[in-house]
N, C-alpha and C positions, 0 to 999 in steps of 0.2 A: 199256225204260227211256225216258222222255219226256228231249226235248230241255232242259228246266229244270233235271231232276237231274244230268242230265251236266254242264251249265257250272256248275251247284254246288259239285260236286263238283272239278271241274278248279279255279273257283276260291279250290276250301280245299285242295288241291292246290299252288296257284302262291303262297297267303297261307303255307304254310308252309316252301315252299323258298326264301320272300323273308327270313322271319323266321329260318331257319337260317344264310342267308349274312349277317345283320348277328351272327350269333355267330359265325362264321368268326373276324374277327379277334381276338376274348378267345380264342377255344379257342389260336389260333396265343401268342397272347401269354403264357399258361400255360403252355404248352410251351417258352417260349422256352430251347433250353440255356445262355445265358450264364448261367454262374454269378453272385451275389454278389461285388461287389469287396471284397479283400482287403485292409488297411494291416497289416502284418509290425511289428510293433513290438517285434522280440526278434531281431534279425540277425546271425548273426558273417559274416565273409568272412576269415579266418583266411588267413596267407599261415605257414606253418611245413615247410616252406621255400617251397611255392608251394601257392596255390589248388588247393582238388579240382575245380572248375570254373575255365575262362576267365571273363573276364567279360561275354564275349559269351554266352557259353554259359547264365551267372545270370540276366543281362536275358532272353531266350530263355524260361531257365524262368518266371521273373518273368509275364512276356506268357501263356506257357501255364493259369497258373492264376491267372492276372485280378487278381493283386497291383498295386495300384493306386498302392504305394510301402510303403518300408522306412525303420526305424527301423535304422542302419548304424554295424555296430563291427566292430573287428579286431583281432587278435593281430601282429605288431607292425598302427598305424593305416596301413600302406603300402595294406590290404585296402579300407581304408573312403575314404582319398584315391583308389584306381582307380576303385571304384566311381561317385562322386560328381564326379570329373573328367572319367567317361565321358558325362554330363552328357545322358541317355538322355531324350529329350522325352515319352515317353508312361508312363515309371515315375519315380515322386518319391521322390528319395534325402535323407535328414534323417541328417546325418554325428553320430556322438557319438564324443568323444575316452576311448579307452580306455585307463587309467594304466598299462599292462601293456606290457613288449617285451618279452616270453618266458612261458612258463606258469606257471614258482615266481614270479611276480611276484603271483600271485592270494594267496599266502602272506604278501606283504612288503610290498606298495604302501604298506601303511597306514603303514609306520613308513622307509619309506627316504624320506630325502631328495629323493632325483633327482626325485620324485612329482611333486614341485611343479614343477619345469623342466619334463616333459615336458608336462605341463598348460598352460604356458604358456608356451611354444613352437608347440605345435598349435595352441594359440587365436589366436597372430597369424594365422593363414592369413586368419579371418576368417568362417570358415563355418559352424563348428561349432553347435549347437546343444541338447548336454548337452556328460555325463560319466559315462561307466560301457559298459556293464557293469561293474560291480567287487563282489567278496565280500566280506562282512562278516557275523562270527558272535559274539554278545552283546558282550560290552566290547570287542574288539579297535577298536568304532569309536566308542571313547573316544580312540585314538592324537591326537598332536597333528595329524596331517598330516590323517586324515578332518577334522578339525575344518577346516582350510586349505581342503582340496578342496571341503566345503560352502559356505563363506564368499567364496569362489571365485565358487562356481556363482551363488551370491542377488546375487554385486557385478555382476557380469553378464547375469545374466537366463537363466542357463541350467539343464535339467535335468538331477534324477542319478536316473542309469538301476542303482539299486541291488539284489542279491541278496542279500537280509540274512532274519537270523532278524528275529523278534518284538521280542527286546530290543535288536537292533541296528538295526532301524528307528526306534524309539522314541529313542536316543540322537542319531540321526539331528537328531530334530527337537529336539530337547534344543541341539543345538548351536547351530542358526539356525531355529525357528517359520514362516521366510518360505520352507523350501526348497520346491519342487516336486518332487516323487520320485515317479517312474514304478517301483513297489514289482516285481520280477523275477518271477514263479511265485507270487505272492500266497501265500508264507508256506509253499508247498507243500503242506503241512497245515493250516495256520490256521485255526479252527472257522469257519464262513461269522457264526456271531453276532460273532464276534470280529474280521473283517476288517470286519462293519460297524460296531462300534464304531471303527476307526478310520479309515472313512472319512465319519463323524460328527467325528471328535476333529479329523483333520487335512484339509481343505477342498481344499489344495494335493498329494493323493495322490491317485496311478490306479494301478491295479490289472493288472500284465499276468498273462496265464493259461498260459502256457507250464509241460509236464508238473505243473500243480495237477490235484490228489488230486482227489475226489468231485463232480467236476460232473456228470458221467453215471455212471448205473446203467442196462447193461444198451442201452445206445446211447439212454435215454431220460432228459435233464434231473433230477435231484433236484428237490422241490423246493420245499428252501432254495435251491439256488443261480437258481434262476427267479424267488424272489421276491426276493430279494438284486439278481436283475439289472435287473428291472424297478422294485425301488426306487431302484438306482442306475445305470443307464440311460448316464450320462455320465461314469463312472469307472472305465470297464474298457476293455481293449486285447487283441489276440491275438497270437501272436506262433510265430515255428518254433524257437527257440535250435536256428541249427545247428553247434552249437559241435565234432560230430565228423563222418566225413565223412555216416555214417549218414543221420546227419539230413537233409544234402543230396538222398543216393538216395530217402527216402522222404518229401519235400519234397510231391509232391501227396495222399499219402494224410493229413499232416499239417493241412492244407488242406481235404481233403474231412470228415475229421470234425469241425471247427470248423462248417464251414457243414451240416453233420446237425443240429449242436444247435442254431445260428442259425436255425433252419428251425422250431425249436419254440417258437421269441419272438415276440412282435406284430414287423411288420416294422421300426417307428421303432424299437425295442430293439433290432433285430438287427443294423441300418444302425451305430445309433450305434457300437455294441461294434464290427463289423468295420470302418469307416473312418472313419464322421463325427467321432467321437471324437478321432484322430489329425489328422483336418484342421484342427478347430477348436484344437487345441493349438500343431501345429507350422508350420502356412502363415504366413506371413512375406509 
């Protein structure tokens, strides 16, 4: 073999292991394991009689699975005052006042009195930024008091973090047109044509997806709800409700299949649904 062919060949040799090491860094970047950051916007930290976690121990998990902040309510709000007073620099706590100091209160809120005291009591702290979680199913949120706790939230500028049926959303805005309502589980059923009709109808509603029915088939997107998401891009939220302790224990597997089907969006669809969406709403 003549001396030309050899440095030929060495130098298509040396041209491809130069050309290999400027893809070094995309292969490392594709592999990178940080997950997606997370915004939880569906949290209880339930204190009945105490926490299933510290709240050192929440933050901790928080950190583990790159939750980049929480939408925060409690059973009594004792849950959602530690949390937000633990005042965690690298996890964003957005407190919502929840009308509830016991579980039968999910039954009563709408019609007892005190509603309205505890609503605005919590809101002198100062910090708050809705109201809810609270249930509502067809007329009951006709009561005079949902009417109050609405009117409440628009005199203020805050949101209601509602778990209502179809006809109770709808009275919702019946009430006051200007609310903002972060809609709990999107109707749980709700036919996806029907939840875009009303987020056609009502401009001021986002959509959390917490245990909602038919978005995967099979570990794989439906899809209606792929074009649903990517027409509506900026009015959807994810969320854990871990309103038993269950939910807490299986806090990352909860997590991990969100970001399966995030995986199947263009990535600006994906961003927005798991955090952009939340920052642009709740950052202050």
């Amino acid at each position: 073999m003549s001396c030309n062919v050899i440095v030929r060949q060495r130098r298509r040799v040396a041209t491809l292991l130069a050309a290999l090491a400027l893809a070094a860094p995309d292969v490392a970047t594709a592999a990178d394991p940080t997950p997606m950051p997370i915004f939880d916007a569906h949290l209880h930290y339930n204190w009945e009689p105490v926490p299933h976690f510290t709240v050192e121990r929440v933050l901790s998990l928080f950190r583990e699975q790159n939750i980049m902040g929480i939408l925060a309510t409690s059973r009594p709000n004792d849950g959602t005052r530690a949390l937000y007073e633990a005042k965690p620099k690298d996890v964003w706590i957005v407190p919502f006042i929840r009308p509830y100091r016991v579980r039968p209160d999910i039954q009563t809120w709408m019609s007892d009195p005190q509603t309205e005291e505890l609503i605005a009591t919590e809101f002198k702290r100062g910090y708050y930024q809705g109201i809810g979680e609270f249930h509502l199913s067809g007329r009951a949120a006709e009561a005079p008091q949902v009417r109050k706790t609405v009117d409440f939230a628009v005199r203020h500028g805050l949101y209601l973090h509602a778990h209502a049926d179809d006809e109770a959303l709808e009275i919702l805005y019946r009430h006051n047109p200007k609310a903002k309502v972060v809609w709990a589980h999107t109707g749980f059923s709700t036919a996806p044509e029907q939840v875009a009709a009303y987020l056609e109808r009502y401009p001021a509603l986002w959509c959390e997806l917490s245990y909602r029915y038919g978005i995967t088939s099979g570990g794989k997107l439906t899809a209606e709800w792929k074009a649903l998401f990517e027409r509506y891009p900026d009015r959807f939220l994810l969320g854990s409700d871990t309103w038993v302790n269950e939910r807490w224990d299986s806090y990352g597997g909860i997590m991990g299949d969100y970001r399966a089907w995030l995986a199947q969006l263009p990535k600006d669809v994906a961003e927005k649904i798991a955090f952009r969406n939340a920052e642009r709403l709740f950052r202050r």
